[in-house]
mmCIF file of the N, C-alpha and C atoms, coordinates in Angstrom:
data_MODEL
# 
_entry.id   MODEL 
# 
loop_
_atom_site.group_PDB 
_atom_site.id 
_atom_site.type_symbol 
_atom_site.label_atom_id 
_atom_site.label_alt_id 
_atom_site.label_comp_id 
_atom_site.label_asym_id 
_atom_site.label_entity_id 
_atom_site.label_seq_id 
_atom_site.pdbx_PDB_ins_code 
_atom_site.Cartn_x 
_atom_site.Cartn_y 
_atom_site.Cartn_z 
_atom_site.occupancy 
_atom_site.B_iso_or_equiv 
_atom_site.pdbx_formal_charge 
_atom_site.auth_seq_id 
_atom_site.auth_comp_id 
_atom_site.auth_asym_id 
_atom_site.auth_atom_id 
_atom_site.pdbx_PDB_model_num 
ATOM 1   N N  . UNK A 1 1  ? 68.598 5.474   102.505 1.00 0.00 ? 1  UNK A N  1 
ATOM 2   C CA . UNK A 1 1  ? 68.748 4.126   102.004 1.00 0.00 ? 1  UNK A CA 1 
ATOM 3   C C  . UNK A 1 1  ? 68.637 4.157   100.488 1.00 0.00 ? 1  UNK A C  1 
ATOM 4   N N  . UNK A 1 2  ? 69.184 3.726   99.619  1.00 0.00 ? 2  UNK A N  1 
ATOM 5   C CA . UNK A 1 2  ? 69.798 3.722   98.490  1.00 0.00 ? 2  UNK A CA 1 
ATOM 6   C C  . UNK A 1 2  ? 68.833 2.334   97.720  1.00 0.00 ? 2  UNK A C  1 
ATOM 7   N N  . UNK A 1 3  ? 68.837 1.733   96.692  1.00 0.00 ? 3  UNK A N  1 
ATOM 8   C CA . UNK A 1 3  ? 68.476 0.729   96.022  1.00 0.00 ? 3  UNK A CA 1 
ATOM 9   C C  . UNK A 1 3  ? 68.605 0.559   95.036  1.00 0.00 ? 3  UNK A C  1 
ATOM 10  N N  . UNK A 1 4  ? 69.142 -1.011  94.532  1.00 0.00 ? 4  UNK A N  1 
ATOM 11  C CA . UNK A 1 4  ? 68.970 -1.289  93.291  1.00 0.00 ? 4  UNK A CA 1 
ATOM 12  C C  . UNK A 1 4  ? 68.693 -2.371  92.667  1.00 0.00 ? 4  UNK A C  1 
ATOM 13  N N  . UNK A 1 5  ? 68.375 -2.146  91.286  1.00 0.00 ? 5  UNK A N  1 
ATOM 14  C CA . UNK A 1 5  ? 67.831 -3.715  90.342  1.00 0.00 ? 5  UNK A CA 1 
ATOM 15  C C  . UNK A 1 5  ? 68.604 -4.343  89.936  1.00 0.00 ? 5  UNK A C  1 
ATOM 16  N N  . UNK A 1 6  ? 67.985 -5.444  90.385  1.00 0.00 ? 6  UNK A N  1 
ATOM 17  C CA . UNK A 1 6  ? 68.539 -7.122  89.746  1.00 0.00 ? 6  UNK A CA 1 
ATOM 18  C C  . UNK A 1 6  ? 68.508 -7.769  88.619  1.00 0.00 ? 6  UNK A C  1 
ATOM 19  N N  . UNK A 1 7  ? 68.722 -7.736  87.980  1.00 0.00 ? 7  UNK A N  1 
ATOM 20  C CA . UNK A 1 7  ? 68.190 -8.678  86.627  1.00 0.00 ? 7  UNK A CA 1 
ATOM 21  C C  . UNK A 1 7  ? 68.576 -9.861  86.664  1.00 0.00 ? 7  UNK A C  1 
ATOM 22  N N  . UNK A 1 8  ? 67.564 -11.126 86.636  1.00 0.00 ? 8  UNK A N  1 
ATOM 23  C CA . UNK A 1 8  ? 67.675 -12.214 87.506  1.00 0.00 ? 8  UNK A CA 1 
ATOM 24  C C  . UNK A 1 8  ? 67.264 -13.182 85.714  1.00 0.00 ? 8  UNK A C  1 
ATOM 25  N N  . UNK A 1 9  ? 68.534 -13.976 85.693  1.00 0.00 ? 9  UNK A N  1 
ATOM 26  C CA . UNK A 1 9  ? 68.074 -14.981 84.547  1.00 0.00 ? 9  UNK A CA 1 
ATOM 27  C C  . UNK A 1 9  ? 68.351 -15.993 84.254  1.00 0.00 ? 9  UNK A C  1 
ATOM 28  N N  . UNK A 1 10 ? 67.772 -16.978 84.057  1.00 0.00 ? 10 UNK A N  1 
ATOM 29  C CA . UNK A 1 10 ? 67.837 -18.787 84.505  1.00 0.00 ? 10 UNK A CA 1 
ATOM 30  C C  . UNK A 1 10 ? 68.164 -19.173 83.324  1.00 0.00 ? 10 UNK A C  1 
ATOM 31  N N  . UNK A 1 11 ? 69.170 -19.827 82.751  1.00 0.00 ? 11 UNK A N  1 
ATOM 32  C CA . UNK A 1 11 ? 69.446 -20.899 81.954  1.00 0.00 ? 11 UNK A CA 1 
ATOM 33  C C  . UNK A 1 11 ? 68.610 -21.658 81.519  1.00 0.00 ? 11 UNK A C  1 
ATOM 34  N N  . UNK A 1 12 ? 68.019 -21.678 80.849  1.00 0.00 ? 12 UNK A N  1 
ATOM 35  C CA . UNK A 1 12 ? 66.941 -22.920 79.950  1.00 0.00 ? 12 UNK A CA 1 
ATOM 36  C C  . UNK A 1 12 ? 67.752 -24.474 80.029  1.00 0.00 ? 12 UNK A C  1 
ATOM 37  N N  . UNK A 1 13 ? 68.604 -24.396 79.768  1.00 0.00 ? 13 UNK A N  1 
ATOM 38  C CA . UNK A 1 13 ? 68.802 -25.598 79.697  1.00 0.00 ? 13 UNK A CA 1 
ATOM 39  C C  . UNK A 1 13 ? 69.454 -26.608 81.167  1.00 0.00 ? 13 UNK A C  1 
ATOM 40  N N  . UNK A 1 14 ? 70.042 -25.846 81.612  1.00 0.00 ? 14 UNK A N  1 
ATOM 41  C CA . UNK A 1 14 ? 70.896 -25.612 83.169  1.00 0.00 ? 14 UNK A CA 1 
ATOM 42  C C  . UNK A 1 14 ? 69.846 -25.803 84.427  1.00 0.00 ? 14 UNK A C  1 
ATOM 43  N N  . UNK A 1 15 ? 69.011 -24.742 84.076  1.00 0.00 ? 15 UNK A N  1 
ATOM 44  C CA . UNK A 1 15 ? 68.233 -23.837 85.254  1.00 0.00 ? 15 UNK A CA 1 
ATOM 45  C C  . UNK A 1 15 ? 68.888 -23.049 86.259  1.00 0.00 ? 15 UNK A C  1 
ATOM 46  N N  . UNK A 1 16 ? 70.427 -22.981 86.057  1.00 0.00 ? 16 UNK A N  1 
ATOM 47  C CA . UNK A 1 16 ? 70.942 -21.671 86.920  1.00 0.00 ? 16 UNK A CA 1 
ATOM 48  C C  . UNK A 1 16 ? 70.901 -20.528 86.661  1.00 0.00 ? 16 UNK A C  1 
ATOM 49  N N  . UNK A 1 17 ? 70.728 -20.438 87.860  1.00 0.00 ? 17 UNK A N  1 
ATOM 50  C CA . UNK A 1 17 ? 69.811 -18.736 87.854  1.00 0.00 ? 17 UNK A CA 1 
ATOM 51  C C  . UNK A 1 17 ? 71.660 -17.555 87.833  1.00 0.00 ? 17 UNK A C  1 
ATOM 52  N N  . UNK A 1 18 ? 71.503 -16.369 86.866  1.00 0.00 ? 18 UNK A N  1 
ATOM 53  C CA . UNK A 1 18 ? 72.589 -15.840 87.501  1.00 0.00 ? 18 UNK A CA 1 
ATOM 54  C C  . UNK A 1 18 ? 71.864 -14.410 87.373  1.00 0.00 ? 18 UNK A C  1 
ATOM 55  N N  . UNK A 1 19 ? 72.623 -13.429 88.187  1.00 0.00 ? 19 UNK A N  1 
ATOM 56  C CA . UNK A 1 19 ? 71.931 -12.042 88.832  1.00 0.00 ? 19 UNK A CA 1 
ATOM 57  C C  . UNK A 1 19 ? 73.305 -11.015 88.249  1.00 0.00 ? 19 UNK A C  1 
ATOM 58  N N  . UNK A 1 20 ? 72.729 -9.907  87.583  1.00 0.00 ? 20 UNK A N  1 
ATOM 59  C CA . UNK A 1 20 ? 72.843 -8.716  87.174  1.00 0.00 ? 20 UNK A CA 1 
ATOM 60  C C  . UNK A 1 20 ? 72.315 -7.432  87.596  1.00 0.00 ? 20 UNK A C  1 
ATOM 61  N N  . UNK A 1 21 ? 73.593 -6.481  88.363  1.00 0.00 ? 21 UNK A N  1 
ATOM 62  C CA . UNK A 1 21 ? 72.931 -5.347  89.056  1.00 0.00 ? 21 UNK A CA 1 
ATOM 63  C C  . UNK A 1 21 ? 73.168 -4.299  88.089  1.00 0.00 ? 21 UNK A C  1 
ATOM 64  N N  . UNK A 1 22 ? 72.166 -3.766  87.141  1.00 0.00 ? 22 UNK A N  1 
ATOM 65  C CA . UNK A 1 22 ? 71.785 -2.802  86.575  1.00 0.00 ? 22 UNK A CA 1 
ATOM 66  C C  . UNK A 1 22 ? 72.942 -1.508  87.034  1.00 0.00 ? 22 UNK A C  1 
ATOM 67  N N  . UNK A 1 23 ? 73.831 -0.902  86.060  1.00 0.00 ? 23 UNK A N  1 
ATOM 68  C CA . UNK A 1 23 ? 74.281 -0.165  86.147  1.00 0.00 ? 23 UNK A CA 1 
ATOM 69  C C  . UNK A 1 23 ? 73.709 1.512   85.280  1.00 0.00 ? 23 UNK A C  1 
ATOM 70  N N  . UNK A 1 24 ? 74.459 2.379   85.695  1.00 0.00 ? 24 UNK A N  1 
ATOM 71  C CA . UNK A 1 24 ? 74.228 3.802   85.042  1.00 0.00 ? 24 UNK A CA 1 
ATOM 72  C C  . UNK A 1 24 ? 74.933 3.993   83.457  1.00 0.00 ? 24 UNK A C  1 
ATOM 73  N N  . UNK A 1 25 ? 75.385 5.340   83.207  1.00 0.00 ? 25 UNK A N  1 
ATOM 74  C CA . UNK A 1 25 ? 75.834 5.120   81.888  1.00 0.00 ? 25 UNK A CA 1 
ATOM 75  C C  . UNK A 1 25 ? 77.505 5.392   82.141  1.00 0.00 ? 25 UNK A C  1 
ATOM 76  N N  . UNK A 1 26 ? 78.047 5.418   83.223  1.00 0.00 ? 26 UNK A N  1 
ATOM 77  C CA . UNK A 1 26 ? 79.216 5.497   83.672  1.00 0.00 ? 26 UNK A CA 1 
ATOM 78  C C  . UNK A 1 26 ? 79.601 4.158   84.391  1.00 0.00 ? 26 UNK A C  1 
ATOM 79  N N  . UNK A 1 27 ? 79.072 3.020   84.025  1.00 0.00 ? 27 UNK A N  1 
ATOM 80  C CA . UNK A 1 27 ? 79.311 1.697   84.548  1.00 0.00 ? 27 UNK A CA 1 
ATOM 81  C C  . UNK A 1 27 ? 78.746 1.830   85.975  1.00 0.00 ? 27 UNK A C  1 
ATOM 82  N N  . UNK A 1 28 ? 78.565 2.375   86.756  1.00 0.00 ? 28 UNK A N  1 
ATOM 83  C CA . UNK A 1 28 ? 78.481 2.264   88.114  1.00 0.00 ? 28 UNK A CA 1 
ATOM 84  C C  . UNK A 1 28 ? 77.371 1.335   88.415  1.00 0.00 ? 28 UNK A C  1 
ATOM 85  N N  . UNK A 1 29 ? 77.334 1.414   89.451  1.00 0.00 ? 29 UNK A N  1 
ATOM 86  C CA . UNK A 1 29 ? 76.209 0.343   90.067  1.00 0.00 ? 29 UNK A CA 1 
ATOM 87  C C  . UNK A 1 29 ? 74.953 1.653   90.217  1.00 0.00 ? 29 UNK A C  1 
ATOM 88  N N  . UNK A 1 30 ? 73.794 1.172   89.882  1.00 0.00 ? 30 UNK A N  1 
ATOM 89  C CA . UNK A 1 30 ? 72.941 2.194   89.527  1.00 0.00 ? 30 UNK A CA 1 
ATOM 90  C C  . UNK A 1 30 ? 72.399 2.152   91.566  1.00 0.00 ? 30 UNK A C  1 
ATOM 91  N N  . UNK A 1 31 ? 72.093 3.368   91.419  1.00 0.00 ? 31 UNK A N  1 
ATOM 92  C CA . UNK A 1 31 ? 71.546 3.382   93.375  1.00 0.00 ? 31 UNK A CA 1 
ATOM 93  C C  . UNK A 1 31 ? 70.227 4.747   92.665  1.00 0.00 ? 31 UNK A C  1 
ATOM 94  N N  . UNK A 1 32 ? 69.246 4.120   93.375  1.00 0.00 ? 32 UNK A N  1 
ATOM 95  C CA . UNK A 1 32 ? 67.829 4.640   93.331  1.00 0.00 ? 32 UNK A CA 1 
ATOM 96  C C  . UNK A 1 32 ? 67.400 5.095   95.029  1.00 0.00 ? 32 UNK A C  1 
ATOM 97  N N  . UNK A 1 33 ? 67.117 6.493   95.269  1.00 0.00 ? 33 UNK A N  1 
ATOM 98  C CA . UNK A 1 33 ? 66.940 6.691   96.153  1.00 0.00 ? 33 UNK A CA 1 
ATOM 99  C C  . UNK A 1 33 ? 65.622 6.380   96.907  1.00 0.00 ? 33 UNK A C  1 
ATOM 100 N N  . UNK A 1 34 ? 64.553 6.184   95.902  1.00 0.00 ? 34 UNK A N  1 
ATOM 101 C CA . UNK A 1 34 ? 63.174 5.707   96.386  1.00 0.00 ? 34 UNK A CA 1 
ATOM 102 C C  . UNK A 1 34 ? 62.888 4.429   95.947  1.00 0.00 ? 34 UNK A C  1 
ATOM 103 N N  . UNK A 1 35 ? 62.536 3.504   96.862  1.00 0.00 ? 35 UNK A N  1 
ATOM 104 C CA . UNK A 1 35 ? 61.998 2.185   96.857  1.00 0.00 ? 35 UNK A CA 1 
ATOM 105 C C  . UNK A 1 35 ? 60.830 2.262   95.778  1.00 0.00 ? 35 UNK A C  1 
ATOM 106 N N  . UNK A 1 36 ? 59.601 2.946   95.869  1.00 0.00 ? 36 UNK A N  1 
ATOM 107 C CA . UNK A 1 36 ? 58.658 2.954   95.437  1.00 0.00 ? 36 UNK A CA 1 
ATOM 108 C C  . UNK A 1 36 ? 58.847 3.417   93.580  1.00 0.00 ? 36 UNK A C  1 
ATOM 109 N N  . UNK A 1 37 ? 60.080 4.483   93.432  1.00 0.00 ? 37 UNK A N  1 
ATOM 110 C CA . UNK A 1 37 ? 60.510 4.325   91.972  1.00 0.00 ? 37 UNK A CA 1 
ATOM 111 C C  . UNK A 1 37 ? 61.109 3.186   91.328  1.00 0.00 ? 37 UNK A C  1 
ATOM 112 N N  . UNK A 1 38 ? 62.243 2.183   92.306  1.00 0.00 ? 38 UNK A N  1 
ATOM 113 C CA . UNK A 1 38 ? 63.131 1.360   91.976  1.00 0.00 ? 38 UNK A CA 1 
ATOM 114 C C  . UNK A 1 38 ? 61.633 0.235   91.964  1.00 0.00 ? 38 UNK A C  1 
ATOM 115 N N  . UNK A 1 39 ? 60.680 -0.454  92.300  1.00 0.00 ? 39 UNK A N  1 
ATOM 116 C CA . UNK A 1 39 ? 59.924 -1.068  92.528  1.00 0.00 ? 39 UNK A CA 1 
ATOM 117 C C  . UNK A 1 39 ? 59.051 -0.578  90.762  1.00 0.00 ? 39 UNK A C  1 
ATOM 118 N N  . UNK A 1 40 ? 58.965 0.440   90.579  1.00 0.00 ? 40 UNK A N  1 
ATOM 119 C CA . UNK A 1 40 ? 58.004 0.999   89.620  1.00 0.00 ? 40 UNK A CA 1 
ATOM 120 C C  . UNK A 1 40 ? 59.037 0.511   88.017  1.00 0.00 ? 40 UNK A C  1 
ATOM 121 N N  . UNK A 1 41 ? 60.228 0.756   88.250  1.00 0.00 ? 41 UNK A N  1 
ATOM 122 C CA . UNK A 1 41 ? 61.183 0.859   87.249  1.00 0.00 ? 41 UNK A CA 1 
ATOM 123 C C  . UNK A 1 41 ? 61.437 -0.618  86.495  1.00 0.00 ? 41 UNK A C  1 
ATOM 124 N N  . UNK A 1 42 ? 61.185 -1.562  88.238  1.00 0.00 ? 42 UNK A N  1 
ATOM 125 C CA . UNK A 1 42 ? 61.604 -3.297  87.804  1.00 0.00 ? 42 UNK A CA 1 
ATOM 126 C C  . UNK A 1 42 ? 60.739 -3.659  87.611  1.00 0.00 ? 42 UNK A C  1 
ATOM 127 N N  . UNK A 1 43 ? 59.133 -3.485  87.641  1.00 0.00 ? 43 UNK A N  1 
ATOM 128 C CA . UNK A 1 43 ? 58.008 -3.496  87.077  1.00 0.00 ? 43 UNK A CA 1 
ATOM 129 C C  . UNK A 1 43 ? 57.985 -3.701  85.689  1.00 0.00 ? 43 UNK A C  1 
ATOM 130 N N  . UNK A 1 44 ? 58.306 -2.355  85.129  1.00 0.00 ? 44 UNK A N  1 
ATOM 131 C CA . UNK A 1 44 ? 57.808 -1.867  83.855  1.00 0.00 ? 44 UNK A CA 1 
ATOM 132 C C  . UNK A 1 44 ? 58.894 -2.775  83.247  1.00 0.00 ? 44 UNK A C  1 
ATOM 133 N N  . UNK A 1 45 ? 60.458 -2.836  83.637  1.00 0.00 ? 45 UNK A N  1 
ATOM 134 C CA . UNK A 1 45 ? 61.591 -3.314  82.626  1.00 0.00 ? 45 UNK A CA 1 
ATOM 135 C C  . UNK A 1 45 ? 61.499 -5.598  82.496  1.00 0.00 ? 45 UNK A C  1 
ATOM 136 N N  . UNK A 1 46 ? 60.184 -5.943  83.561  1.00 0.00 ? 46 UNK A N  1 
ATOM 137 C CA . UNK A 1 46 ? 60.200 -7.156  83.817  1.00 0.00 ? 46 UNK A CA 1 
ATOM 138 C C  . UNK A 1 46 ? 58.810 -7.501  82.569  1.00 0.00 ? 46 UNK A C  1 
ATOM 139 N N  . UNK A 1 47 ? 58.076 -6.444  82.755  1.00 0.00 ? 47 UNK A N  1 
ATOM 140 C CA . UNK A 1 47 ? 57.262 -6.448  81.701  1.00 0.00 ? 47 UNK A CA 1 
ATOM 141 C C  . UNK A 1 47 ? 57.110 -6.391  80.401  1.00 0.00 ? 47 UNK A C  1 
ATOM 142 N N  . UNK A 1 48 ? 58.514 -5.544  80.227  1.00 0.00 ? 48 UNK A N  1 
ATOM 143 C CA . UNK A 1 48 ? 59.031 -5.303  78.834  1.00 0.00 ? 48 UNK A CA 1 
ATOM 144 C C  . UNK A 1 48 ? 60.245 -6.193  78.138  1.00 0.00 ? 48 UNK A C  1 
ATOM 145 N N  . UNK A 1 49 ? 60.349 -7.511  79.085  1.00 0.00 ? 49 UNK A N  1 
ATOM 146 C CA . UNK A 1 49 ? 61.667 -8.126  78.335  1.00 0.00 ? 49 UNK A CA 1 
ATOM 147 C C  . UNK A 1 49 ? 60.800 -8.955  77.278  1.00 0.00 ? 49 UNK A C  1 
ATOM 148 N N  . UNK A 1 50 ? 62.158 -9.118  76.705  1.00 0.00 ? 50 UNK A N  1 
ATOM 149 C CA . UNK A 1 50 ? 61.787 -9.923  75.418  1.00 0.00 ? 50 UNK A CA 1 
ATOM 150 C C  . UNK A 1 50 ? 62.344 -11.050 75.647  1.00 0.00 ? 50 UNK A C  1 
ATOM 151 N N  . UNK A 1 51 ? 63.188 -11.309 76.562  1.00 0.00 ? 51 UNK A N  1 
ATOM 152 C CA . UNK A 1 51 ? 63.872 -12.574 77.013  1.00 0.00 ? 51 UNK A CA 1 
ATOM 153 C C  . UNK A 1 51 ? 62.623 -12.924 78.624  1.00 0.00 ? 51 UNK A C  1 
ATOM 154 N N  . UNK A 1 52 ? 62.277 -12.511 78.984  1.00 0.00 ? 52 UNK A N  1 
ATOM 155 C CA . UNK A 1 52 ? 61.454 -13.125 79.757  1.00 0.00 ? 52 UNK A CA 1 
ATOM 156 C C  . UNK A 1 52 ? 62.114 -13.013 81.196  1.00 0.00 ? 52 UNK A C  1 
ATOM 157 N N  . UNK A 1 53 ? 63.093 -11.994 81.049  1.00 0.00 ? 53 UNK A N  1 
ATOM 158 C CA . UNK A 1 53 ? 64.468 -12.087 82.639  1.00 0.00 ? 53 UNK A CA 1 
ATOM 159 C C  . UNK A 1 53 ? 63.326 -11.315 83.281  1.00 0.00 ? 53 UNK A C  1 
ATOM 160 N N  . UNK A 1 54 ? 63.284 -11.155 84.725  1.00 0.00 ? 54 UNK A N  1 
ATOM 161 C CA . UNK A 1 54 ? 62.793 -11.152 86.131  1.00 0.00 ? 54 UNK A CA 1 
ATOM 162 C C  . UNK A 1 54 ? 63.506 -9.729  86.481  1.00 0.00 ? 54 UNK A C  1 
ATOM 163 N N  . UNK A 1 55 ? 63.054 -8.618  86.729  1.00 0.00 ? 55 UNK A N  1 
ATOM 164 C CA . UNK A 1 55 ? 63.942 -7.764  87.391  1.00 0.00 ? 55 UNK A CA 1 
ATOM 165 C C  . UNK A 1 55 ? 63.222 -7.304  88.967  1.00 0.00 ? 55 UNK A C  1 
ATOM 166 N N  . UNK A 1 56 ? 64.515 -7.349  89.973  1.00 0.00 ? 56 UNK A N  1 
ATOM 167 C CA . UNK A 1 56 ? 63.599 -7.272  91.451  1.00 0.00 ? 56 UNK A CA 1 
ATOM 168 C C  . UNK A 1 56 ? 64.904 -6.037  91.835  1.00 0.00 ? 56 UNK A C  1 
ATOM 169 N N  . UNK A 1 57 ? 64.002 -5.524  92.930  1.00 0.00 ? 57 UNK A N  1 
ATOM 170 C CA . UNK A 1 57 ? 64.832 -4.171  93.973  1.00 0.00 ? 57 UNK A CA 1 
ATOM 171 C C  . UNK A 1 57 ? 65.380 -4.824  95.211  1.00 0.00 ? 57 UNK A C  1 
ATOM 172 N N  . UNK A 1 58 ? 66.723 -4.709  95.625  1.00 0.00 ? 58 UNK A N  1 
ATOM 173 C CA . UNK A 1 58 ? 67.144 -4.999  96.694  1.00 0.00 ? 58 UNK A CA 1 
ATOM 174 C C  . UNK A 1 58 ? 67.617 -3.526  97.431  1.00 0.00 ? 58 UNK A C  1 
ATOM 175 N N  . UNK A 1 59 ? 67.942 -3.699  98.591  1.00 0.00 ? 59 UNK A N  1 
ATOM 176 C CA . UNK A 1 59 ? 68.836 -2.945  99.585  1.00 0.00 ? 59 UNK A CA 1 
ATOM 177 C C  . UNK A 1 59 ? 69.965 -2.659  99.161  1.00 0.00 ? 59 UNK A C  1 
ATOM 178 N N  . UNK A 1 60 ? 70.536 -1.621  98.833  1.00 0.00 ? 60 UNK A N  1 
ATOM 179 C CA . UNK A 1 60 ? 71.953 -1.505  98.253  1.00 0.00 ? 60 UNK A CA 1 
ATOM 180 C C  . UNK A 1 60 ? 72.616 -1.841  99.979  1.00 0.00 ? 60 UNK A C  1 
ATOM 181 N N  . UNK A 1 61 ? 73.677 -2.519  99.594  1.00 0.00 ? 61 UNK A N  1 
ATOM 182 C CA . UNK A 1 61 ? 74.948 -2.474  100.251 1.00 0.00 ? 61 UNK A CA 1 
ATOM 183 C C  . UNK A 1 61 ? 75.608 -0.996  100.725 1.00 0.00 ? 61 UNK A C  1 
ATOM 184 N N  . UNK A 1 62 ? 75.599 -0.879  101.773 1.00 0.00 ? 62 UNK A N  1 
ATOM 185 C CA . UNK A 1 62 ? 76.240 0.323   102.461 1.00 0.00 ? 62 UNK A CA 1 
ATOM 186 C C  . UNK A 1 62 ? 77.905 0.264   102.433 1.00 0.00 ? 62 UNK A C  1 
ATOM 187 N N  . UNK A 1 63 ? 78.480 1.319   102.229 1.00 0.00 ? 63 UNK A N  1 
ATOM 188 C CA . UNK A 1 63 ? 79.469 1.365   102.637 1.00 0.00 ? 63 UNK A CA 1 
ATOM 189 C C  . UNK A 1 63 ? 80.127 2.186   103.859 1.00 0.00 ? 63 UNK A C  1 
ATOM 190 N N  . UNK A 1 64 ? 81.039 1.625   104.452 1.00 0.00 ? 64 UNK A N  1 
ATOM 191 C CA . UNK A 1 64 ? 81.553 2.575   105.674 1.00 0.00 ? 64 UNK A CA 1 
ATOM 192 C C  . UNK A 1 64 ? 82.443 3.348   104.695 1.00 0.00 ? 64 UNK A C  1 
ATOM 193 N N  . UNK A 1 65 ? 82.724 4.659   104.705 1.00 0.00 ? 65 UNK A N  1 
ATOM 194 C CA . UNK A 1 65 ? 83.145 5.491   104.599 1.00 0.00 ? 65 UNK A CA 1 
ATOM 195 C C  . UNK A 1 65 ? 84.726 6.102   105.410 1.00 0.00 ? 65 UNK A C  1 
ATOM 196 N N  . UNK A 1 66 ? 84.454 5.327   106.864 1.00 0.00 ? 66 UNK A N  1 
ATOM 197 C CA . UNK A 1 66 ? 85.903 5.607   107.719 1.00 0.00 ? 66 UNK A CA 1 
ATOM 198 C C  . UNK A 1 66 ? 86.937 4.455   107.273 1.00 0.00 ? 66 UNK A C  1 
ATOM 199 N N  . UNK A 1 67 ? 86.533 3.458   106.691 1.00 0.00 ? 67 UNK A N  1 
ATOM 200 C CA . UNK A 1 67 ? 87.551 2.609   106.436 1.00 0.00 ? 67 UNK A CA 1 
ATOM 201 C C  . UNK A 1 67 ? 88.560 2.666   105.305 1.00 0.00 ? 67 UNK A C  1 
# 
Protein backbone atom coordinates (compact mmCIF):
# COMPACT_ATOMS: atom_id res chain seq x y z
CA UNK A 1 0.00 0.00 0.00
CA UNK A 2 1.47 3.15 -1.23
CA UNK A 3 0.60 6.85 0.31
CA UNK A 4 0.40 10.25 -0.09
CA UNK A 5 0.24 14.03 1.16
CA UNK A 6 -2.32 16.45 0.88
CA UNK A 7 -1.79 19.90 1.22
CA UNK A 8 -5.09 21.15 2.27
CA UNK A 9 -5.76 25.16 2.05
CA UNK A 10 -8.81 27.33 2.80
CA UNK A 11 -9.35 30.65 1.32
CA UNK A 12 -9.50 33.40 3.93
CA UNK A 13 -11.83 35.15 2.44
CA UNK A 14 -14.10 32.32 0.61
CA UNK A 15 -13.41 29.55 3.15
CA UNK A 16 -12.98 27.01 0.29
CA UNK A 17 -10.93 24.56 1.08
CA UNK A 18 -8.79 23.28 -2.09
CA UNK A 19 -6.34 20.04 -1.86
CA UNK A 20 -2.84 19.56 -3.33
CA UNK A 21 -1.15 16.11 -3.75
CA UNK A 22 2.49 16.71 -3.14
CA UNK A 23 4.50 15.63 -5.99
CA UNK A 24 8.36 14.32 -6.56
CA UNK A 25 10.95 16.22 -8.55
CA UNK A 26 9.75 14.59 -11.81
CA UNK A 27 6.14 16.00 -11.33
CA UNK A 28 4.74 12.72 -10.34
CA UNK A 29 2.43 12.14 -7.69
CA UNK A 30 4.74 11.49 -4.75
CA UNK A 31 3.78 7.61 -3.27
CA UNK A 32 5.39 6.87 0.23
CA UNK A 33 5.63 3.37 1.03
CA UNK A 34 5.27 3.65 4.90
CA UNK A 35 2.31 5.22 6.57
CA UNK A 36 4.24 5.90 9.67
CA UNK A 37 7.01 8.03 7.41
CA UNK A 38 4.19 9.74 5.23
CA UNK A 39 2.38 10.59 8.76
CA UNK A 40 5.99 11.80 10.18
CA UNK A 41 6.71 13.90 6.89
CA UNK A 42 2.94 15.78 7.08
CA UNK A 43 3.73 16.43 10.61
CA UNK A 44 6.89 18.17 10.36
CA UNK A 45 5.82 20.07 6.73
CA UNK A 46 2.23 21.22 8.71
CA UNK A 47 4.44 22.52 11.37
CA UNK A 48 6.70 24.28 9.27
CA UNK A 49 4.27 26.33 7.01
CA UNK A 50 4.41 29.75 6.93
CA UNK A 51 1.04 29.96 5.35
CA UNK A 52 -0.57 27.95 8.00
CA UNK A 53 -1.79 25.04 5.08
CA UNK A 54 -2.72 21.60 6.86
CA UNK A 55 -0.83 18.67 5.35
CA UNK A 56 -2.64 15.03 5.90
CA UNK A 57 -1.70 11.23 4.44
CA UNK A 58 -4.24 9.49 2.46
CA UNK A 59 -4.44 5.97 0.71
CA UNK A 60 -2.99 6.33 -2.66
CA UNK A 61 -5.35 5.27 -5.35
CA UNK A 62 -4.50 1.90 -6.85
CA UNK A 63 -4.24 1.23 -10.17
CA UNK A 64 -5.26 -1.92 -12.18
CA UNK A 65 -2.52 -2.64 -14.23
CA UNK A 66 -4.59 -5.24 -16.75
CA UNK A 67 -6.57 -2.46 -18.06
Amino acid sequence: MAYNIVKEMIDPKTGYKSYILLTDGLSQIWDLKNEKEAERIATMMTQNSDSGWVYKVRKSCGRNENN
